[in-house]
N, C-alpha and C positions, 0 to 999 in steps of 0.2 A: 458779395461774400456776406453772410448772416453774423450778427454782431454776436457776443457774450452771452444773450438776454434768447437771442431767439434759438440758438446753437441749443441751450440748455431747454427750451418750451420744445424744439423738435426731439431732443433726448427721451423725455416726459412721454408723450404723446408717443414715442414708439416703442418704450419700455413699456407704456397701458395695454399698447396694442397687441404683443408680446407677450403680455404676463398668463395668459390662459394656458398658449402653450410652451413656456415654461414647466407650468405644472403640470403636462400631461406627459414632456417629454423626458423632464430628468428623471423620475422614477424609473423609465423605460432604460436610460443609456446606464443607470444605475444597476439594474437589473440585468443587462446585458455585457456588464465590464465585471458582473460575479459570475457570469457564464464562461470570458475569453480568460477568466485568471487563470494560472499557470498550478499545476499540481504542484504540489510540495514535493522536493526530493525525498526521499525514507534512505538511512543510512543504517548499516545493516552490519553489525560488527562480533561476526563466531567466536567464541572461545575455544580452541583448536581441539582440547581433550575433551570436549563435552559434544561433541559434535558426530553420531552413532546413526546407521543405518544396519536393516536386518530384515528377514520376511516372516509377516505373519500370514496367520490364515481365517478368512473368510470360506465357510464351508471346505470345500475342494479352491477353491482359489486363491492362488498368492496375491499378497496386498502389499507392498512396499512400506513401513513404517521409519519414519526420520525422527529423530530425535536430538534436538539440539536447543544448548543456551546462547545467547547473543545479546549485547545492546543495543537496543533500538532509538533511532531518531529523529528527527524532520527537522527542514527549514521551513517549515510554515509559521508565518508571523503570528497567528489567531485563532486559528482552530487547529484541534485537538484529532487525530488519524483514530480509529476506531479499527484495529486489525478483523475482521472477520470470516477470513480465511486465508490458507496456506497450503499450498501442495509444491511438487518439486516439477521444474519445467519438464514440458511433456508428458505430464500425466493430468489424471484431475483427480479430486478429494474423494476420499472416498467413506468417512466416517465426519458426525462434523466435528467440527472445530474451537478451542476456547479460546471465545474474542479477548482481546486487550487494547486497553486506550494510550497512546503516547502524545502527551500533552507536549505544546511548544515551548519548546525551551526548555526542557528536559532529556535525561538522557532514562532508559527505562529496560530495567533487564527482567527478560523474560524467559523461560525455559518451556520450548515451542515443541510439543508430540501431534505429529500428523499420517493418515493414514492416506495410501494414494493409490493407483491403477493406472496403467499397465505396470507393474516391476520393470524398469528402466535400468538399473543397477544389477551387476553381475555376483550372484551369490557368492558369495567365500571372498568378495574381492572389494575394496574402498570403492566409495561411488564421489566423483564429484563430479557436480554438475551444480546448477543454480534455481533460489527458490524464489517463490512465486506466491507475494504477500495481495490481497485484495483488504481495499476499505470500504468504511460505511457508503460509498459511494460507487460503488464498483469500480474502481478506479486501479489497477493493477502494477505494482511496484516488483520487476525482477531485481534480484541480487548481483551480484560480481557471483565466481563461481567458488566456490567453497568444496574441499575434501571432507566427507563424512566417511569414518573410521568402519568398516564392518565389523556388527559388536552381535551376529548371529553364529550359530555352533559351527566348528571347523567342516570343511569336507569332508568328507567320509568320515566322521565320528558318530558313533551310533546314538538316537533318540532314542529317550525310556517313552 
């Protein structure tokens, strides 16, 4: 059995032995454990009367427009979510988009107009369904499912 003296000279000698790749390999598992991290949750909270849906038009083509306020939020302990786009599930964007930042540990109310494709929502009638926020990351965040209000002209009412 190696005494006190030799325990700690075999220590030495394989910590030296050691030390190169040390250096070559924490950076790597360092590197690779900001890969396996966990997205942040986005927490997504409508204001119920502020929340409008309706169709516009691109040329000849109906384009679905959402309109809505909400507080936005994350549990990410460090970094800061970058919204940069939005459309409503099952469609995709169809004009772009005004980014917003929602820093950690805040709560951040923004008032979110986006245009989309196909029209998913039945005109004259509330749509709910759920949207579909992307970050600086492409990292894509659905919502719970929220009613938006149809805030477009009645049926059969006549357009000037």
């Amino acid at each position: 059995m190696p005494s006190g003296a030799e325990t700690g000279l075999i220590k030495s000698i394989v910590g030296a032995v050691l030390k190169p790749f040390e250096i070559v390999v924490t950076p790597i598992a360092e590197r690779m454990a900001g890969w396996m991290k966990r997205k942040p949750r986005l927490h997504v909270n409508f204001y119920p009367l502020a929340a409008v849906w309706c169709l516009a038009n691109e040329n000849v083509q109906p384009v679905m427009q959402v309109v809505f306020t909400a507080d936005f939020t994350h549990d990410g302990p460090r970094e800061s979510l970058i919204i940069v786009n939005a459309y409503p599930k099952g469609t995709r964007a169809w004009y772009p988009f005004e980014k917003f930042d929602i820093r950690p540990g805040h709560l951040t109310e923004n008032r979110v107009a986006v245009f989309a494709q196909p029209v998913i929502g039945e005109k004259g009638k509330d749509w709910t369904g759920q949207m579909v926020f992307v970050d600086q990351f492409a990292r894509k965040y659905t919502t719970q499912k929220n009613t938006f209000k149809w805030a477009g002209s009645k049926p059969g009412a006549r357009q000037a």
